[in-house]
N, C-alpha and C positions, 0 to 999 in steps of 0.2 A: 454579538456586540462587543467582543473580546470583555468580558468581563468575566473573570473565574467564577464556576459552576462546582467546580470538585477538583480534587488533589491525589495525585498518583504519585508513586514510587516504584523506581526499580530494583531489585536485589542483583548485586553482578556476582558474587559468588554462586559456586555449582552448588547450588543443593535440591532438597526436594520439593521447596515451596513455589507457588508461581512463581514468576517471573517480574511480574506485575502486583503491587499489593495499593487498589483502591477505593476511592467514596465509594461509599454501598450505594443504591440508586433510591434519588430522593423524587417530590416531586418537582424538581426544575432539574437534574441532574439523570437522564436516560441514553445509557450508551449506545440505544439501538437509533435515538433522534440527534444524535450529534456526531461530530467532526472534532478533533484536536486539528486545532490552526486555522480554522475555517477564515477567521476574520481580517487574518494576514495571508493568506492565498488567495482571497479573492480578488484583491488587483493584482498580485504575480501569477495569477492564471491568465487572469486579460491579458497582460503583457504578453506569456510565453504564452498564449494560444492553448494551454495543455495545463490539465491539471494530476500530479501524481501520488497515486493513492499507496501511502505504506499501511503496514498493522501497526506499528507501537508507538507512541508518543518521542520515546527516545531517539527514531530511526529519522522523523521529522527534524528532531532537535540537531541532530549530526549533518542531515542534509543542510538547516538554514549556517551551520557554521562554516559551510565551504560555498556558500551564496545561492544555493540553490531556497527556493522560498516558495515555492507552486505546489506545494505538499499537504498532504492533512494527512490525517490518520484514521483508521477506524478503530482504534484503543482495541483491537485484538477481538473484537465483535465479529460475527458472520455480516455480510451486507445488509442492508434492511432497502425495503422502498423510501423511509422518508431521508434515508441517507444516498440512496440516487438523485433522489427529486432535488436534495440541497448542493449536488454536486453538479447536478444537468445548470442548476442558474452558472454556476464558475465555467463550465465548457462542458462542450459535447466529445473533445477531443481528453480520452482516458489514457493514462502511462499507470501501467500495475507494475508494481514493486514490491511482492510481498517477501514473507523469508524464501529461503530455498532450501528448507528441509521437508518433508511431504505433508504435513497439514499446511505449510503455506502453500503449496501448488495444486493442493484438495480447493482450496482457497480461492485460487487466481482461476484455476476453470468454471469456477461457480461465479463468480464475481464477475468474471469476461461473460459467460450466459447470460447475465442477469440486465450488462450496461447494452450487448448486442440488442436484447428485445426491445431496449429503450432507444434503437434507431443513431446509439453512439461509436461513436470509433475508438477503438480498442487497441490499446499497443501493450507488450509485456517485458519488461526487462527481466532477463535472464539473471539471475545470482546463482553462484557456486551453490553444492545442495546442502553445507552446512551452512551458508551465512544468513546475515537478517544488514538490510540498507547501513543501521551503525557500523557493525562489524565491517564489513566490506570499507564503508569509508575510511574507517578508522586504518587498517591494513593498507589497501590500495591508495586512498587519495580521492582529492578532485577531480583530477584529468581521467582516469581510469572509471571513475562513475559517474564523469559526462559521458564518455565515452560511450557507458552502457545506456544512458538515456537516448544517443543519438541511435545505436544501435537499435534499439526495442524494435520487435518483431509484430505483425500484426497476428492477434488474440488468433484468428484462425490455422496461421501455420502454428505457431505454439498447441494449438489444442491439439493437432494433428501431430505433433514430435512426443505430446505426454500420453497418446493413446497406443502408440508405437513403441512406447519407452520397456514394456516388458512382454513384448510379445515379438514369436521368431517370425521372421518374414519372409523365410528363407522355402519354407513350402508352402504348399497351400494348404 
């Protein structure tokens, strides 16, 4: 209903604590049953046809500043079913955008599995394998992370590039 539930923070210095420091989970406040953005992506999903899914609050916030607005987040959660079910009403058509260091692409193959059995179409934007959707915007720009949106590859050749990714193929 876009009414605030809970309040997050990010730390941008390196240290050792998360990344993320938020509302503990109350009961109206469950990370596994919501969406960051959900209630302003749901008519820029109908518009773009497509709705895209990052991990962190902040990665949304960077995309709505270069006008990208079809976004939500899953606050750095694994997927849940009641967070496909609330995703299936926005579109069937999925853009993954998670980070690109290896729990985000532990992430994006689990996540691509999970929207495939729910009969939806699955695309992946590639990021660099240290970035997260802020970082890249921030560095690159708009034009270069439209760029990657229009690029996004379908979930299946992706899954087949990160199962090849350390393995020689060179014998049998």
């Amino acid at each position: 209903n876009g009414k605030a539930v809970a309040f997050s923070g990010r730390i941008y210095k390196n240290t050792d604590q998360n990344k993320y420091l938020n509302t503990k989970e109350t009961e109206i406040f469950k990370k596994g049953h919501m969406l960051y953005h959900y209630d302003i992506a749901r008519n820029e999903a109908r518009l773009e046809k497509s709705v895209i899914i990052m991990e962190g609050f902040m990665d949304v916030i960077r995309a709505s500043t270069i006008g990208i607005r079809n976004t939500i987040a899953l606050m750095g959660t694994a997927l849940t079913q009641d967070q496909i079910h609330l995703i299936k009403r926005l579109s069937s058509n999925i853009i993954l955008c998670l980070d690109g260091d290896s729990p985000g692409q532990e992430a994006m193959l689990k996540a691509g599995e999970l929207f495939l059995k729910e009969k939806m179409e699955v695309k992946v934007m590639v990021l660099p394998p240290d970035d997260d959707p802020d970082t890249f915007i921030l560095r690159e720009g708009k034009e270069k992370f439209s760029r990657l949106i229009e690029n996004a590859i379908y979930f299946n050749n992706y899954k087949i590039r990160a199962l090849k990714r350390n393995i020689n193929l060179t014998s049998d």
